[in-house]
N, C-alpha and C positions, 0 to 999 in steps of 0.2 A: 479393149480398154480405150478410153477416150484421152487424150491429152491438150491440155493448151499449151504454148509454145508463145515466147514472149520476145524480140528482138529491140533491143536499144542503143545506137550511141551515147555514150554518156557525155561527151564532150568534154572529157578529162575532169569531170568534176565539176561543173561550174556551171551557172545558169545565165539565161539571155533571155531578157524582156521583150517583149512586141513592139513595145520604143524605140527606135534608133539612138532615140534622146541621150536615154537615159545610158547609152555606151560611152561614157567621157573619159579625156586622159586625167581628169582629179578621180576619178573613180580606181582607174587601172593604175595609176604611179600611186597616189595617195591613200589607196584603200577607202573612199570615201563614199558610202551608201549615195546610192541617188534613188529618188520618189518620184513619182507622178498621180496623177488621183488612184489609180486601179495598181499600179504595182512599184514592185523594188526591183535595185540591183546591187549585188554586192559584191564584196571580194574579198571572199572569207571561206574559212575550210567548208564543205558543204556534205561528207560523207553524213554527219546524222541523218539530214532530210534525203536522199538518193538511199540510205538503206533501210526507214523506214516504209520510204513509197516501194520501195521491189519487193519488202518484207508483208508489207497489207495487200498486195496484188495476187492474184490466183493465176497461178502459171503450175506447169510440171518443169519446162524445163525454159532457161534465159540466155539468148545470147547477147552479149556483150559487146561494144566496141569502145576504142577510148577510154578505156578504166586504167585509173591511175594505179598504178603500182600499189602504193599504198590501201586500195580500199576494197583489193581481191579478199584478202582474208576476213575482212570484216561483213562484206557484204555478204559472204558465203555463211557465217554464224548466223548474222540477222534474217536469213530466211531459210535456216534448217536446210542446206543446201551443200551437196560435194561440189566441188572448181575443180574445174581444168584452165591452166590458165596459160597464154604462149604469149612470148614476145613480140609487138611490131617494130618499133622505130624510137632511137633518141635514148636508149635506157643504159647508155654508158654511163659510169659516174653516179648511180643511180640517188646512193643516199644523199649525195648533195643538189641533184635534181629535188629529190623528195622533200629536204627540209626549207627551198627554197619554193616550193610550189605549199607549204602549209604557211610561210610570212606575207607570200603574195600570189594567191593560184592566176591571178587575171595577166598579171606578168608576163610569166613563166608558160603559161599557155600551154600549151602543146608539147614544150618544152620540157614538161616533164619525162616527158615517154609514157609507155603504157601496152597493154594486155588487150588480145582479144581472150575477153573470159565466159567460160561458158561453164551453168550451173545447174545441177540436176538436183530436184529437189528429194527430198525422202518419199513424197508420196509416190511417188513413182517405185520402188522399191517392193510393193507388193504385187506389184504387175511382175516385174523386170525382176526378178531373184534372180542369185547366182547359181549355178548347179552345184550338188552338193559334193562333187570331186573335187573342183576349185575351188569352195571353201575352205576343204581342208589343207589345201597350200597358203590358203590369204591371212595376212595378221588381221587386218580387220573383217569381218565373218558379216559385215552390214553395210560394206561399198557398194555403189550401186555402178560405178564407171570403171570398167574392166579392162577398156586399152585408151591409149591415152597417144594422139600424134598429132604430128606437125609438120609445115608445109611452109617453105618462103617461096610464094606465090612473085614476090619482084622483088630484088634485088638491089637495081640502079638505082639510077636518080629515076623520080625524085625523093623515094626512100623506101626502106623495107617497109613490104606488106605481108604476112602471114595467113596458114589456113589453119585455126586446131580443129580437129580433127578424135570424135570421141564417139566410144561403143557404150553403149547399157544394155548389159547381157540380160538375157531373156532364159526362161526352163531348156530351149533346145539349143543355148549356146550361139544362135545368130545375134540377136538382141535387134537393140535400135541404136541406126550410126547418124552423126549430129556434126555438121561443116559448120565453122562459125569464121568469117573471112570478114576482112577491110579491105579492097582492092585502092587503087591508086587515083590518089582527087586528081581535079582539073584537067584528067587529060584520057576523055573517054576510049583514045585505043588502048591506050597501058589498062585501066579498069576491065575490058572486054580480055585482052591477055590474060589478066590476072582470075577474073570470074574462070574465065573456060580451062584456064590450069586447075585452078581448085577442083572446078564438078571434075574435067578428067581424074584426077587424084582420089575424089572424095569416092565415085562414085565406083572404079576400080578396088579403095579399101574395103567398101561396104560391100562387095560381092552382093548374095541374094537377099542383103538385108535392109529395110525400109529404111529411106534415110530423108534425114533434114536438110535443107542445105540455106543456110542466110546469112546475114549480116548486114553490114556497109556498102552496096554494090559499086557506088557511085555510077549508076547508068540508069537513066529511065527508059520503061520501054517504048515510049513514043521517039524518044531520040537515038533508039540503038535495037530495032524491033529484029535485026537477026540475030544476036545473040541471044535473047530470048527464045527467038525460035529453036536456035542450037540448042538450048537447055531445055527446052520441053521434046525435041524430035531426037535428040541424038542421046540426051540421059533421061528422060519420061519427069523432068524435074518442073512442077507446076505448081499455082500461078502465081505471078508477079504479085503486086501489092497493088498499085498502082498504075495508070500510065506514066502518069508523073513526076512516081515515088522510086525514093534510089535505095530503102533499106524492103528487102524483102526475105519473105520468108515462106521456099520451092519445097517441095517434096515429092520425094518416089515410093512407090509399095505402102501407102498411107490414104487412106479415104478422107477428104475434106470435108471435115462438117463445117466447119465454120471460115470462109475464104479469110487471107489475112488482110488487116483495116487498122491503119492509121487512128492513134487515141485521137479526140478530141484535145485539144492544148490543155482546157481546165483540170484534164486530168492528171498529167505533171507539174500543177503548181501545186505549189502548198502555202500557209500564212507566214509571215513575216513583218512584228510591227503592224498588223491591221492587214496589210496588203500581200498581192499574191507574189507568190516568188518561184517563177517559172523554171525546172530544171531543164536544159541541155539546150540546144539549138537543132536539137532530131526530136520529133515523137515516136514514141514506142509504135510498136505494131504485133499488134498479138493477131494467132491463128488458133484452129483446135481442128487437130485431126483426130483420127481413129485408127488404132490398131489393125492389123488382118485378124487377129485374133479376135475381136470383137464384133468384126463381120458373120464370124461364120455360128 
């Protein structure tokens, strides 16, 4: 079986123009739309357009970074989708985070906190069955994510980072395991700590079974090329995205058909008022691997 495989920052909900312009303090104190001929920016709840665009995309399975609290559950309906979903950073106080990030998301920023959430869609569910002895213990008889874990990858300053960490069991009970990690901005040793804690964790969970490993790396491999190499010689974890690129999306025991590549920007805008209105300050990066099973 072939799968694609879809990796996003969301950046907690909110979109960022190709303008500098158009980032004003009337915009972020006021709520005040700003224009330019080709786009908008706003500061306004934006879960409809972030769940129609992941709902129209053809993925099997999505990982997540920076997803507000709030729009785990939603997004997981809008594309026929189980969530796993784990805590990173800032989610004390939660529902007063939350209703202050739907009066002013640009505000609040970051501020809200948020989930690394990873989502397994149904089609995958005729590949990936349950065995039928574990059905008979499970309430729901059509889960497709059978373990469910978690990893505080860093601790410190400068704030909690998380690994989740999820199975989709398969006829012979291995299945396929799937890393979905943010490691730590601005300070590429903490990021390399945090990546090589996760694959050690991920890749010990996963014993003989194919795994994914992505997210947020925060490290390119032109500016941090041994860790890289650690993660393809020491866990078989391959390839980057990018030289460039800091979200990628590695795998072991999985045939590449299709390397993973950076959307084109126009393909996370959508219209707004005439004009585009670009979701997140990341582009997605989608891959498509292949099963062992559909090797042989």
């Amino acid at each position: 079986m072939q799968l694609t495989v879809l990796g996003w920052n969301l950046f907690h909900g909110r979109d960022f123009p190709p303008d500098p312009a158009l980032l004003t303090w009337r915009s972020r104190l006021l709520r005040v739309t700003e224009r330019s001929a080709t786009h908008v920016q706003v500061n306004r709840e934006l879960l409809p357009e972030f769940a129609a665009l992941l709902a129209e995309a053809e993925w099997d399975v999505a990982l997540l970074q920076e997803c507000p609290p709030r729009f785990a559950a939603p997004l997981a309906r809008a594309c026929g989708a189980e969530a796993h979903r784990v805590l990173t950073s800032r989610n004390s106080l939660s529902p007063l985070r939350q209703l202050a990030a739907r009066l002013n998301p640009d505000l609040i920023a970051s501020g809200e906190g948020g989930f690394n959430l990873t989502l397994v869609r149904k089609s995958l569910r005729c590949a990936f069955s349950v065995p039928e002895k574990e059905k008979a213990h499970r309430r729901d008889r059509t889960a497709t994510i059978v373990e469910r874990g978690e990893l505080a990858i860093h601790e410190g300053p400068l704030e909690r980072r998380a690994m989740a960490f999820t199975r989709v069991a398969d006829g012979n009970g291995s299945g396929l395991c799937i890393a979905n990690l943010h490691a730590s901005a601005h300070r590429p040793e903490l990021a390399a700590e945090d990546v090589l804690r996760a694959a050690t964790a991920a890749a010990g969970w996963a014993g003989e079974a194919p795994l994914l490993f992505g997210g947020d790396f925060n490290l390119r491999p032109d500016e941090s090329p041994d860790v890289f190499a650690e993660l393809r010689e020491r866990f078989g974890l391959a390839p980057p995205t990018a030289p460039n690129a800091i979200d990628h999306l590695l795998a072991r025991g999985l045939e590449i058909v299709e390397r993973p590549r950076r959307w084109d920007a126009e393909r996370r805008e959508v219209r707004s008022d005439g004009l585009a209105l670009r979701l997140s300050d990341h582009a997605p990066v989608e891959a498509r691997f292949a099963t062992p099973q559909a090797r042989e």
